[in-house]
Structures are given as C-alpha cells and as structure tokens.
C-alpha positions as a Markdown table, in Angstrom:
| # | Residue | x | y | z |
|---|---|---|---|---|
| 1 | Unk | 0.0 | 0.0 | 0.0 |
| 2 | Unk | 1.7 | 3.3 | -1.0 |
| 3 | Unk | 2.2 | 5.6 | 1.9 |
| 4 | Unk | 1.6 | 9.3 | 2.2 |
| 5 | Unk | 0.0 | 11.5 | 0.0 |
| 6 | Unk | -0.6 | 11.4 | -3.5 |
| 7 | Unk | -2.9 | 13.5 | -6.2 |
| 8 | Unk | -5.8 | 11.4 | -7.9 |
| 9 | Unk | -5.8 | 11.9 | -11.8 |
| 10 | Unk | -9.0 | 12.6 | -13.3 |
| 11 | Unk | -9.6 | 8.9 | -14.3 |
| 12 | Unk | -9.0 | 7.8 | -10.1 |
| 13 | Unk | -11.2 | 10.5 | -9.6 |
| 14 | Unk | -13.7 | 9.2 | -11.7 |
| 15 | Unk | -13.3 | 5.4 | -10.0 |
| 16 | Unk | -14.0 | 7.2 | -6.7 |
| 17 | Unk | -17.5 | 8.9 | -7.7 |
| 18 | Unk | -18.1 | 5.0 | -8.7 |
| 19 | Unk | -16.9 | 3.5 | -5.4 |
| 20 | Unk | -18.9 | 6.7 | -3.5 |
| 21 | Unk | -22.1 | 5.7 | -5.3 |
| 22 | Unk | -21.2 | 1.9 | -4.5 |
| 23 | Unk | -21.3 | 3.1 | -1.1 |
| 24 | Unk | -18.1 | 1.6 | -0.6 |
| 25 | Unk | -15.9 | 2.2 | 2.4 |
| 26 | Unk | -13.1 | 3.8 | 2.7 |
| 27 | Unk | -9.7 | 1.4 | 3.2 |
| 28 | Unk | -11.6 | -0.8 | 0.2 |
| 29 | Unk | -11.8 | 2.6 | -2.0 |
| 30 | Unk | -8.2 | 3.5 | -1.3 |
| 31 | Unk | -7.1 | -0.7 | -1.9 |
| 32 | Unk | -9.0 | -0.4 | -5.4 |
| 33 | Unk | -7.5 | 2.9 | -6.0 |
| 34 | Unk | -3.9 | 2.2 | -5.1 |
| 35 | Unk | -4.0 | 4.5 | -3.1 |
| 36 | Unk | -3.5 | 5.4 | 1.0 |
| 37 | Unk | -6.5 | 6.4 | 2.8 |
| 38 | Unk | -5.4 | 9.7 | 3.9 |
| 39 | Unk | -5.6 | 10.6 | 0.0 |
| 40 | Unk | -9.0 | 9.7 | -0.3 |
| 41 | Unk | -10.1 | 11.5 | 3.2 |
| 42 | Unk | -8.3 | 14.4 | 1.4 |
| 43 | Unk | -9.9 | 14.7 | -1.4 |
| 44 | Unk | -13.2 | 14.1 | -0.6 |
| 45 | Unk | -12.6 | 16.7 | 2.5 |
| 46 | Unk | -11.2 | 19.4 | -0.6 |
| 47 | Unk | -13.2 | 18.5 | -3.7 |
| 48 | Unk | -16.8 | 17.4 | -2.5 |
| 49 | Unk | -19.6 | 20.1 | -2.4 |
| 50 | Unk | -22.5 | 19.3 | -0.6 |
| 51 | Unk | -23.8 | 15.6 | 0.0 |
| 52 | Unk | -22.2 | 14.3 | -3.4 |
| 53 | Unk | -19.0 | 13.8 | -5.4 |
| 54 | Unk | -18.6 | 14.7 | -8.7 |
| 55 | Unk | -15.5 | 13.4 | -10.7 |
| 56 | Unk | -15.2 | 17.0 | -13.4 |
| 57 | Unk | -16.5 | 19.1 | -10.3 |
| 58 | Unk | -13.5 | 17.8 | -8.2 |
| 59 | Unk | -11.4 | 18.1 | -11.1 |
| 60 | Unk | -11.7 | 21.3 | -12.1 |
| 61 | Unk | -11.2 | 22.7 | -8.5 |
| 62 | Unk | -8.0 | 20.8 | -8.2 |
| 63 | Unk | -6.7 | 22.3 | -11.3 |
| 64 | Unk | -7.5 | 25.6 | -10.2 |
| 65 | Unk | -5.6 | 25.4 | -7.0 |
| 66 | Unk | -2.5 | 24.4 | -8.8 |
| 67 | Unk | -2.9 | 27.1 | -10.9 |
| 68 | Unk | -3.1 | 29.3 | -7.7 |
| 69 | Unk | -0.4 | 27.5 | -6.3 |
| 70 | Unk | 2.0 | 27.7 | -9.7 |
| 71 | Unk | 1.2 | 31.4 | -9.9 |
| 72 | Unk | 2.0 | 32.6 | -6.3 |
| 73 | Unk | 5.5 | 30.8 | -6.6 |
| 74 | Unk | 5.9 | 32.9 | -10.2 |
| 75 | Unk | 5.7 | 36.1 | -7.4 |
| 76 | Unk | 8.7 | 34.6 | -5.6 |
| 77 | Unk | 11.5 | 35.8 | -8.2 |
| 78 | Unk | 14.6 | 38.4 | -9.2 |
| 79 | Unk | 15.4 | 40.7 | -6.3 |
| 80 | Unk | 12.5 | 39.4 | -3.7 |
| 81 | Unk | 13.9 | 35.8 | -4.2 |
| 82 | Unk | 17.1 | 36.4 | -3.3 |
| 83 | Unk | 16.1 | 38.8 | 0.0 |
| 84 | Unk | 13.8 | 35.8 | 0.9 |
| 85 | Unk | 16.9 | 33.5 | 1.1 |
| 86 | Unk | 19.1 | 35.9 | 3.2 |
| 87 | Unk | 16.0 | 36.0 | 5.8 |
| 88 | Unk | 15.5 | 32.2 | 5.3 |
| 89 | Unk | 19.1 | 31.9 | 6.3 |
| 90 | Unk | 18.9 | 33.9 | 9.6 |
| 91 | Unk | 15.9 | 31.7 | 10.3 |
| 92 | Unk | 13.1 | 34.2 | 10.3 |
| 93 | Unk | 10.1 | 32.8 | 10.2 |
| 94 | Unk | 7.8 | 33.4 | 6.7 |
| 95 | Unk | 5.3 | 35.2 | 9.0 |
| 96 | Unk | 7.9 | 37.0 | 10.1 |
| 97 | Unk | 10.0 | 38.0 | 6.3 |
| 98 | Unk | 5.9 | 38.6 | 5.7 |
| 99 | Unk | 5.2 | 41.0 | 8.2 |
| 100 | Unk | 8.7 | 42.8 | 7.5 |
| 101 | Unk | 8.3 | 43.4 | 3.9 |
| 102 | Unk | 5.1 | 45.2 | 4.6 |
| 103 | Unk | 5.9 | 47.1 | 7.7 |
| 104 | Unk | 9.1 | 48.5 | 5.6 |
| 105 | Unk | 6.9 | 49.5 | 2.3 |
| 106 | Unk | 9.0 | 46.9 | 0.4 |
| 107 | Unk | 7.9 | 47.1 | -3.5 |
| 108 | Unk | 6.9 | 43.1 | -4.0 |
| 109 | Unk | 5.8 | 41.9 | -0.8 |
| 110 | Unk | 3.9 | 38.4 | -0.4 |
| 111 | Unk | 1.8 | 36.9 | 1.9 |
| 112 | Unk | 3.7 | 34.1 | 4.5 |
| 113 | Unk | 1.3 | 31.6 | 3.2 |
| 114 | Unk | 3.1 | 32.0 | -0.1 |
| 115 | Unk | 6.4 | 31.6 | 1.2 |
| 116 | Unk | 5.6 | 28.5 | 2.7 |
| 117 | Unk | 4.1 | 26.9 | -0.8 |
| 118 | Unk | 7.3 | 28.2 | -2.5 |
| 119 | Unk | 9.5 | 26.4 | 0.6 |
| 120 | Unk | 7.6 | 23.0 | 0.1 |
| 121 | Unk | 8.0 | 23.3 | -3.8 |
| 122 | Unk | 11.7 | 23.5 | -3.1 |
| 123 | Unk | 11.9 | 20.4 | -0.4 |
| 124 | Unk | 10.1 | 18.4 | -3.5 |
| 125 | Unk | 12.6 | 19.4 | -5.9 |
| 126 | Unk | 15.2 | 18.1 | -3.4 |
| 127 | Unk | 16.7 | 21.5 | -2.3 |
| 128 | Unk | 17.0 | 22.2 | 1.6 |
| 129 | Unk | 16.0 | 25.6 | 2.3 |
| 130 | Unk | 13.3 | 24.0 | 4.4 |
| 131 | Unk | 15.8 | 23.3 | 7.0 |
| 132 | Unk | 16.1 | 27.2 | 7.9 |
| 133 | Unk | 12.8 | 26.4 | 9.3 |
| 134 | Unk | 12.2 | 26.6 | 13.5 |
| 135 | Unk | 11.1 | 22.8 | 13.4 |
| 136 | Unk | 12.6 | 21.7 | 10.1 |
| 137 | Unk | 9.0 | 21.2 | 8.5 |
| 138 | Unk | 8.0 | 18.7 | 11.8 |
| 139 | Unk | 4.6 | 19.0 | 13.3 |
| 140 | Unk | 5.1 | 21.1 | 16.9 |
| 141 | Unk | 3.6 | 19.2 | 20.3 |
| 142 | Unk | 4.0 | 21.6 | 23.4 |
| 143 | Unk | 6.0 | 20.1 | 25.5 |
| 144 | Unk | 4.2 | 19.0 | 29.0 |
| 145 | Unk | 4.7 | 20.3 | 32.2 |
| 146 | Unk | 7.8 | 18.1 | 34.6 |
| 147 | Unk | 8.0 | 17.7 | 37.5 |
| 148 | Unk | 11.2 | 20.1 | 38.4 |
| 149 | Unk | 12.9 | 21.7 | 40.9 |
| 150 | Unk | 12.1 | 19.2 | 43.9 |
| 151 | Unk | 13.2 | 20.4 | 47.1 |
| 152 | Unk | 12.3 | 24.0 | 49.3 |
| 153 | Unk | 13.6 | 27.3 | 48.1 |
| 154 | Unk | 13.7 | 29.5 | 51.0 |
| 155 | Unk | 11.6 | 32.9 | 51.2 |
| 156 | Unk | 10.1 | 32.8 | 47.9 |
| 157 | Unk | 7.7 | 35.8 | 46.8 |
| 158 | Unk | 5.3 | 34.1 | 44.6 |
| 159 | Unk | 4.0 | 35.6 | 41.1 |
| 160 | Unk | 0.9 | 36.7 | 43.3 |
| 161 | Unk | 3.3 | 39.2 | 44.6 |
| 162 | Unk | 4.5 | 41.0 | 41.6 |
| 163 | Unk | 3.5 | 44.2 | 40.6 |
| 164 | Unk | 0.4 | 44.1 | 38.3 |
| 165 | Unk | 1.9 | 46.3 | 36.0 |
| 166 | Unk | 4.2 | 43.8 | 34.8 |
| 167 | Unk | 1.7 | 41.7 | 33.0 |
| 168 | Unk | 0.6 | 44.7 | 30.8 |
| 169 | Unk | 4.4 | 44.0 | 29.0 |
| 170 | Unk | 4.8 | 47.6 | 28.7 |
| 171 | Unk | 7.5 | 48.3 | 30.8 |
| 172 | Unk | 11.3 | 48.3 | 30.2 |
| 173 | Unk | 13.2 | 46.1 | 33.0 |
| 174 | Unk | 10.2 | 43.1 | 33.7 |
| 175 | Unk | 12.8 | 40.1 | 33.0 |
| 176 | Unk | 11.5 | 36.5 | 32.9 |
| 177 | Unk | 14.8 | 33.7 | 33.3 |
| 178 | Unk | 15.3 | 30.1 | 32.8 |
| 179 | Unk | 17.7 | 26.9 | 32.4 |
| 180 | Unk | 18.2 | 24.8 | 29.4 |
| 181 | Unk | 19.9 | 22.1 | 29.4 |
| 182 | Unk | 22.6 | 20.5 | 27.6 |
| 183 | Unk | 22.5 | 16.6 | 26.8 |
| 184 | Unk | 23.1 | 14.3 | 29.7 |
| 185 | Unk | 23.3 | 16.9 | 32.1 |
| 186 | Unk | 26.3 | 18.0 | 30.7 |
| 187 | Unk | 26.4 | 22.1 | 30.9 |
| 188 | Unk | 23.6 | 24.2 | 30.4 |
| 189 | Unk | 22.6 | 28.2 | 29.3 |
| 190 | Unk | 20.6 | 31.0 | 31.8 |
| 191 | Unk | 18.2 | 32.3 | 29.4 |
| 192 | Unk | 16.7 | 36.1 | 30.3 |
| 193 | Unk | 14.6 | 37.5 | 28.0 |
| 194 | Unk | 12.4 | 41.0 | 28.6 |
| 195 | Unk | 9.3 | 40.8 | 28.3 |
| 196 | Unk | 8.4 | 44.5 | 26.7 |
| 197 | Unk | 11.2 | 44.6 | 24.2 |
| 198 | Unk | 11.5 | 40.6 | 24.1 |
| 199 | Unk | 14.8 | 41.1 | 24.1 |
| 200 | Unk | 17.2 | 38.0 | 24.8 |
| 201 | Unk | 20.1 | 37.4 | 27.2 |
| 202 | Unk | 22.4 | 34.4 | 27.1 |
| 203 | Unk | 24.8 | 32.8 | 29.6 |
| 204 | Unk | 26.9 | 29.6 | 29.9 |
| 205 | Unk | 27.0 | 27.7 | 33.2 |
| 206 | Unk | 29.3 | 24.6 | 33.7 |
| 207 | Unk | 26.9 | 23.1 | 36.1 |
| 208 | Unk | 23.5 | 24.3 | 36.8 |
| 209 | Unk | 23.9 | 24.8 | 40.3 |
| 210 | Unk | 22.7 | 27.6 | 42.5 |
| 211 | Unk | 26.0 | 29.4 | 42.8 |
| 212 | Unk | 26.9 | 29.1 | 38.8 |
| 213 | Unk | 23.4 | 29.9 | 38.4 |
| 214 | Unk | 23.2 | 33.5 | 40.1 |
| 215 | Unk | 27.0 | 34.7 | 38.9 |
| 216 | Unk | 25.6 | 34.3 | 35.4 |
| 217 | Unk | 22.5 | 36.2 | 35.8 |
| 218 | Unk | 24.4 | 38.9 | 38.1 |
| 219 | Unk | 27.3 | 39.3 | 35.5 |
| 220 | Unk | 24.9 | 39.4 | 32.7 |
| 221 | Unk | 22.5 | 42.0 | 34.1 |
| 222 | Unk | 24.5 | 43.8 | 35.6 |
| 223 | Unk | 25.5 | 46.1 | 32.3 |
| 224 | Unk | 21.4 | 46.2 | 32.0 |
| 225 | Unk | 20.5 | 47.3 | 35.5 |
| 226 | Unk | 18.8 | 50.3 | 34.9 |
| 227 | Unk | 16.7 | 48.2 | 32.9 |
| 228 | Unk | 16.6 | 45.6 | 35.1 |
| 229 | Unk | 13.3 | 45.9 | 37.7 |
| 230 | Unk | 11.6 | 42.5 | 38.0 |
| 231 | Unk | 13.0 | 38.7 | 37.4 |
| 232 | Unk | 10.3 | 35.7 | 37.3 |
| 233 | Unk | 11.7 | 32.2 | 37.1 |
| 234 | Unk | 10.0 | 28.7 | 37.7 |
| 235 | Unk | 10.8 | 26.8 | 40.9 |
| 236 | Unk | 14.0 | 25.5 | 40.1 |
| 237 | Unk | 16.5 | 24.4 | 42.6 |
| 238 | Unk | 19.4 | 26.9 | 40.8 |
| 239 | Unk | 17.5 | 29.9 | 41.7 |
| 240 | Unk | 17.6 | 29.2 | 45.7 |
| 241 | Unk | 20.0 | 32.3 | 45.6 |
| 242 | Unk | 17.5 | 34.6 | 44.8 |
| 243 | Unk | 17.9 | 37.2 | 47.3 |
| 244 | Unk | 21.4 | 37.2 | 46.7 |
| 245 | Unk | 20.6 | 38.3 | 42.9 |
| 246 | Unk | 17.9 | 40.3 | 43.5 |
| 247 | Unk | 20.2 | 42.6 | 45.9 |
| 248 | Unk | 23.3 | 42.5 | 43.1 |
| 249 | Unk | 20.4 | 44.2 | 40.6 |
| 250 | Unk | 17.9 | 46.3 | 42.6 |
| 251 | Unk | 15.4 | 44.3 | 41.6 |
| 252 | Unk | 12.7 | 42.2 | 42.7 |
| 253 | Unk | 12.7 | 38.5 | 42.6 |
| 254 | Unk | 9.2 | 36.2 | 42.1 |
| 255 | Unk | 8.4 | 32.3 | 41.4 |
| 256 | Unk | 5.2 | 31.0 | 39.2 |
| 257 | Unk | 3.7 | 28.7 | 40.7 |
| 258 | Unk | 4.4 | 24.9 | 40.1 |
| 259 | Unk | 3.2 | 23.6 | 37.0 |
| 260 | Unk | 2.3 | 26.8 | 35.6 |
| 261 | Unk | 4.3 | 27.3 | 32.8 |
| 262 | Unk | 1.9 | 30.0 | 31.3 |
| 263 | Unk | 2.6 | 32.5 | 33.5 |
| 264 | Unk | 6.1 | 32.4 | 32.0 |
| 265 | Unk | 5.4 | 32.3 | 28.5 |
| 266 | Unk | 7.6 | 34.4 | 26.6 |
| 267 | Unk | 10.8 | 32.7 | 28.4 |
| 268 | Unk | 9.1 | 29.3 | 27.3 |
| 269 | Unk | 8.8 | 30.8 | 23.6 |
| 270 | Unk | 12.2 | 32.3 | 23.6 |
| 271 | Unk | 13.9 | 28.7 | 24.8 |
| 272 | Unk | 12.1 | 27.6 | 21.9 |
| 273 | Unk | 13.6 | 29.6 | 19.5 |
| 274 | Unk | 16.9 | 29.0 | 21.2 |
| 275 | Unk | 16.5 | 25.4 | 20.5 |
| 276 | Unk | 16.4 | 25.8 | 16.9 |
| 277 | Unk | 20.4 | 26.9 | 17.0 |
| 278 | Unk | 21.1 | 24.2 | 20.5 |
| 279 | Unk | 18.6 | 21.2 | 19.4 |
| 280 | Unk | 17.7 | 18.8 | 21.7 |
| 281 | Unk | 20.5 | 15.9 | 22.5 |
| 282 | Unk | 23.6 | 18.8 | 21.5 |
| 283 | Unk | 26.1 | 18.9 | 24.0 |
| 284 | Unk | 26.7 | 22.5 | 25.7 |
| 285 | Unk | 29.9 | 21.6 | 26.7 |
| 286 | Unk | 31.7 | 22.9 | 22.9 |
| 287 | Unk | 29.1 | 25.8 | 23.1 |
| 288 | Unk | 31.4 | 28.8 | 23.0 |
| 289 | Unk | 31.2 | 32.1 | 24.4 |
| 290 | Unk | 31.4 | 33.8 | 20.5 |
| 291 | Unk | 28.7 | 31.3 | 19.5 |
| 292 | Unk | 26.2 | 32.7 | 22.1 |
| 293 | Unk | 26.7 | 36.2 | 21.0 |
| 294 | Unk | 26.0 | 35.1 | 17.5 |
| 295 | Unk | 23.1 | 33.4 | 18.7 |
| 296 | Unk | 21.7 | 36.5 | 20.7 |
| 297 | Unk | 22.1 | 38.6 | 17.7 |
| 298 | Unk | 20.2 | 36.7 | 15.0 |
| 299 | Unk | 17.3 | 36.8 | 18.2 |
| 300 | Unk | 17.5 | 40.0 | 18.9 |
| 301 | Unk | 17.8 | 41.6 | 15.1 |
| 302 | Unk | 15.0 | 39.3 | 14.1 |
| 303 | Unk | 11.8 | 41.2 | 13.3 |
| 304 | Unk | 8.4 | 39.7 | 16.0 |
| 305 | Unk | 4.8 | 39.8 | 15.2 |
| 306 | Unk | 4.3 | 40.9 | 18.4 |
| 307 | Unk | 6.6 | 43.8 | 17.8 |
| 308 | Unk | 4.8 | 44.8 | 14.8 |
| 309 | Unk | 7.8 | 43.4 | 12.9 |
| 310 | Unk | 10.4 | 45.3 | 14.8 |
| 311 | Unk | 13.7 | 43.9 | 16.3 |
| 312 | Unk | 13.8 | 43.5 | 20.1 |
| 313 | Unk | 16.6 | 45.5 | 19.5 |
| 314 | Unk | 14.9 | 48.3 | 17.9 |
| 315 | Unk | 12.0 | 48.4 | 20.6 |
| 316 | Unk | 14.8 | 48.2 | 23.7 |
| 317 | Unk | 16.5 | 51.1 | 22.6 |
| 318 | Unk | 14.0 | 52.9 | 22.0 |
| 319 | Unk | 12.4 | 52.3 | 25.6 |
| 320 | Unk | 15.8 | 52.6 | 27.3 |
| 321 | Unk | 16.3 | 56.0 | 26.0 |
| 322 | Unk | 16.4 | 58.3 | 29.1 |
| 323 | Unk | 17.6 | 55.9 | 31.6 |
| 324 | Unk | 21.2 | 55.6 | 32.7 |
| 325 | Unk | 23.7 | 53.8 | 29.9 |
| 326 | Unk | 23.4 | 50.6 | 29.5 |
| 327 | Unk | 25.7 | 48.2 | 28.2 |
| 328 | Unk | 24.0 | 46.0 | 25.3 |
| 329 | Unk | 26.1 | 43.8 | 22.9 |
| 330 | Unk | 24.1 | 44.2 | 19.4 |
C-alpha cells in the first residue's frame, strides 16, 4: 500500500465517484484505487460540495488550486527571491519576512502563506532551504509540564506578589529567566529574555547549580541594571539564591507557581527559539562564548509579530532612551 499523500488523476477520480455511489468504504476505496486512505479522506474533505462527489466538479477545483499554487510561486523571483533566502538563512520565520516586507513598504511583498508553498516546492525538488525552518518542517507538540525543581527554596515571593503592571508587558526592565539544558546533564545556558522589548540574554554555566546559576545572571545583568526591575523564574532548585541576585540588581525577585508554565510564557517561547540553533540531544559543553553572542544577535535583530515586525533591539533602545547607559552587545 503506497504511503503518504498522493494527487488522484482525473480517471482515479472518476473510479471514486463510482466507489462513492457503490457506497463503498473507505480502506476498500483506497485498496482499489492504489491509493492510502489519507488521499482519499483528502480529497473528498477538498473537492466534495455538498452531500455528493462529482468526478469533473473535483477536477476542475484541483486544477484551479495548482494554478493558484504555480502562480503565487511565479511572485517569488529576481530581487524578492534572493532577500527571501538571506531571511530564510537567519531563520526568520515566513510570517515574520511577511510582516517585514510590509511594515518597511517593500515594493513586492507576499503573503507568508506563499512563502511557505514556495519552501515545500523547493523540499520536492530536493533543495534544503526548508531546514532554515524553527522545526525543520516537523509537526510542533507543546511540551508538558515536569516535574522540576524538587526540594524548598527558601523565602520565595510568589508571582501573586509582583506588581500588576508587569503583566501589561509595557514596561522596560520586567525580566523572565530560565535553564536549558545540555544533553546528559552536561552544561547548560541561563536564558533572560524582557518581556516589553522581548529582548534575549544568554549565559553559559558549567553546572546548573545555584552558585553558577546567580553569577551568570548577576554578570549578565548587571550592564542592564537600569533596565533591570523585575525577574520571574519557575521553581528550580538553581534559583535558591534569589535574594542574593535580586540585591546584586535592585530588583525584585518572584516564582510561578508549580506547574504553571503559562505564566512564563515568553521565556518558554524564547527557549524555543533558542533550540532551533542548540537542538535537543547537543552537548553544551563545545558551546562557546562567541557562538552565544551570535546566537543573541540573530534573536535580537529578528523582526516579531508581536513587535509589529520590529527587532527587540529596535523596541529596547527605543524604551531605554532616558535611563542611565546601558551596556547591550548588538
């Protein structure tokens, strides 16, 4: 049985008006048809209109989707095409080389839905430009909550605590950090990202202890501290030193609760996208200092949505104009 998709020609098309009027099911349609199931669920889910199938009907709405499809890659040529590849290369997003193109007044600009159609053509004609791509082309599952951080961190402030204006994500200095960490346990980076500008912070940490832990926020932040007014982390054992950190920067410190990873979303995101340059089973250990400046440049001169297609460095200097200098590697 052939696996995947595949497109019926007209004459398979006409077999499965037959089979439909045979009221025939579907695994003995798709045996007969040579075809997998999915293909059939696909096509009757695309082509039928109303209670019936029609072989020419379905046809000719097939062909005029390729035709759709055939002339929206035609848009993707000369000057655009090779923009779209430098973007593709720094691993923005097609929503986001979408979004960019219009927010800048760019002469061709196309939709993201396009880009995408051109990117899949490309992967069938055996080129790899898909790979640029934050999950390679893979289906996304959010990850479940674990169980982490077992053990008592003493005086806590929970989330409860924190100023309300932080979760309007209007103010400079509202910081949310995390762990990631490298295969087998072996290294791991502090990730701080802002939650106004979005913009990210990395650190390296042999170990993820508590005392590795806070010397990489402190020395991070520290450059930042007039933009530094709030830190939320999850319950993890490596921020026990929290008062200590919270003292260094002039800041306050606060916990989610367990389990609740929501209430740090944007760090959840931002590890995310930090996982598309230090996958999953990648050793931190060879992860140099150089290499996480790089890696903090192509996410911080990366246009957002969210930003209305500006940098998080564009939107932090603009909201850290007027405070004291701060020290921010581009």
């Amino acid at each position: 049985m052939p696996k995947g998709y595949h497109h019926l020609t007209r004459d398979k098309r006409c077999q499965l008006s037959i089979l439909i009027a045979s009221k025939e099911s579907v695994g003995i349609i798709a045996k007969r048809l040579a075809v997998h199931r999915s293909s059939v669920y696909r096509e009757l889910h695309r082509n039928r209109r109303g209670s019936g199938y029609n072989y020419e009907l379905a046809d000719r709405f097939a062909s005029k989707r390729r035709h759709r499809a055939n002339h929206n890659r035609k848009k993707i040529k000369g000057p655009l095409l090779s923009l779209l590849g430098k973007k593709l290369n720094k691993q923005w997003s097609p929503e986001q080389i979408a979004g960019w193109l219009k927010e800048h007044g760019c002469k061709h600009t196309v939709s993201h839905e396009t880009i995408y159609k051109y990117i899949w053509q490309e992967k069938r004609m055996g080129r790899s430009i898909y790979q640029e791509l934050r999950h390679r082309g893979k289906k996304y599952y959010h990850r479940r909550n674990k169980t982490k951080g077992a053990g008592i961190i003493p005086n806590k402030v929970m989330i409860t605590e924190r100023p309300k204006i932080v979760e309007e994500k209007e103010r400079l200095g509202d910081w949310e950090i995390d762990t990631i960490i490298g295969s087998s346990h072996r290294g791991a980076i502090v990730s701080m990202v802002d939650r106004a500008s979005k913009l990210t912070k990395l650190a390296k940490v042999n170990r993820k202890t508590a005392a590795e832990v806070t010397k990489a926020l402190v020395q991070t932040l520290k450059p930042l501290e007039a933009c530094v007014l709030t830190l939320t982390s999850d319950n993890g054992l490596e921020f026990a030193y929290h008062a200590q950190v919270s003292s260094s920067l002039k800041a306050g410190f606060y916990f989610a609760k367990p389990y609740h990873s929501w209430e740090r979303g944007l760090n959840e995101h931002t590890n995310g996208l930090i996982r598309q340059y230090l996958p999953k089973g990648s050793s931190f250990n060879d992860v140099s200092e150089e290499r996480l400046l790089e890696i903090e440049s192509l996410l911080n001169n990366r246009p957002r949505k969210v930003l209305n297609f500006s940098t998080p460095l564009e939107v932090f200097s603009k909201l850290s104009r007027g405070k004291r200098r701060v020290a921010l590697r581009a």
